[in-house]
C-alpha positions in Angstrom: 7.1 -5.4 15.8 3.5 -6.5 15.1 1.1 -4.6 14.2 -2.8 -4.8 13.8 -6.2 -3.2 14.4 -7.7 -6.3 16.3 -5.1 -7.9 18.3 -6.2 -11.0 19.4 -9.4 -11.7 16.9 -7.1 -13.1 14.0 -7.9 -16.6 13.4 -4.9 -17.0 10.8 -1.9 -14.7 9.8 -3.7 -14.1 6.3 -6.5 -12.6 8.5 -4.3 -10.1 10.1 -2.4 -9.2 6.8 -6.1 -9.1 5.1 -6.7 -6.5 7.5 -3.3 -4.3 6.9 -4.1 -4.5 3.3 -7.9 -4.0 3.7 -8.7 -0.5 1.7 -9.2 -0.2 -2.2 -6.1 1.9 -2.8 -3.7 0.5 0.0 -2.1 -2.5 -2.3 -2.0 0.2 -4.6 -0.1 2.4 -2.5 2.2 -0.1 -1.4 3.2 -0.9 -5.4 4.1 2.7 -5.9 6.1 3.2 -3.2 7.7 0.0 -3.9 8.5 1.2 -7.8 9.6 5.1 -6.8 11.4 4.1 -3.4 10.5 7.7 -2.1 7.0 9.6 -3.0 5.8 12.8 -2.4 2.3 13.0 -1.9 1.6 14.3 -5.5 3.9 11.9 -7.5 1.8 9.2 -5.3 -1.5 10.6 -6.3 -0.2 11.3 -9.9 0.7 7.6 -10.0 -2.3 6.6 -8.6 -5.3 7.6 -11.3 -8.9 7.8 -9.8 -7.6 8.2 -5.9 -8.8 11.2 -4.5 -6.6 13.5 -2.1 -8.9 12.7 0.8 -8.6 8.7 0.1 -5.5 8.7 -0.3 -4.4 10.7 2.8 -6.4 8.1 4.8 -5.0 4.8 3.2 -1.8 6.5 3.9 -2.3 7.1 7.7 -3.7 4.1 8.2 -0.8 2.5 6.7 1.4 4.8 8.5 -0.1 3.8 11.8 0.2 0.3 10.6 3.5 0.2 10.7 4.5 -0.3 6.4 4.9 3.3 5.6 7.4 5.8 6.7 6.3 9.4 6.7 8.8 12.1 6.6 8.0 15.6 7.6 10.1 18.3 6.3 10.7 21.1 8.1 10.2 23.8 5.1 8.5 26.5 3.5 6.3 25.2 1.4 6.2 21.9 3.6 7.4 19.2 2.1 6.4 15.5 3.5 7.9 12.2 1.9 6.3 8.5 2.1 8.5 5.6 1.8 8.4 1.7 3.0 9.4 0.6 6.0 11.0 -2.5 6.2 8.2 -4.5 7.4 6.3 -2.4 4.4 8.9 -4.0 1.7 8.5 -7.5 3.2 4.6 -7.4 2.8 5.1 -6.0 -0.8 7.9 -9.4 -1.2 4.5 -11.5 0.3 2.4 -9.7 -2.6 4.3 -10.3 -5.5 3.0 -14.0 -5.7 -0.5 -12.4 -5.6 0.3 -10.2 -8.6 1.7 -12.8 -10.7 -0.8 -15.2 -10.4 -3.4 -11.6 -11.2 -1.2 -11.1 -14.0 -0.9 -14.7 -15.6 -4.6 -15.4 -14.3 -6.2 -12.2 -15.8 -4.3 -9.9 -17.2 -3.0 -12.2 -19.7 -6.2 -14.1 -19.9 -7.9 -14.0 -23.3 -11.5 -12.4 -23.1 -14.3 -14.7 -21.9 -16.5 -15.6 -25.2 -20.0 -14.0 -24.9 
């Protein structure tokens, strides 16, 4: 099922996954839950370095409500809640792995610009 924040004022596709992935952390977010599979909020933040609590509970309702992560309430004491991919989630991290080979060849493995 498609979902966006501005239905109908996309003038591409890449415009309307731009605006899924719009949000300094949510790529971010989207690695890590593709590495651990299932994340509680701590081991996200833990593998997140620099995210605050506050940011990071945004990104992830945004994403939520997006439709690319899975929340999962627990019904215990202390309350436990789990974040996962959904399957529309795992197919935008597939369309992002290009993106992070060509940042990996392109400048992560570029040698330092000489001064």
């Amino acid at each position: 099922m498609p979902v966006g924040r501005r239905p109908g004022a996309y003038v591409c596709g890449t415009d309307a996954a731009m605006d899924i992935i719009d949000g300094k952390w949510k790529v971010s977010i989207l690695w890590a839950l593709g590495e651990c599979g299932t994340c509680r909020f701590g081991e996200l933040r833990r593998r997140l370095p620099g995210v605050t609590e506050k940011v990071l509970a945004a990104q992830l309702r945004e994403l939520e409500a997006d439709g690319v992560v899975h929340r999962e309430e627990y019904d215990e004491v202390p309350p436990r809640v789990e974040y996962s991919l959904t399957e529309s989630g795992t197919q935008l991290n597939e369309a992002l792995e290009p993106l992070g080979t060509w940042g990996r060849r392109h400048v992560l493995d570029a040698a330092p610009a000489p001064r």
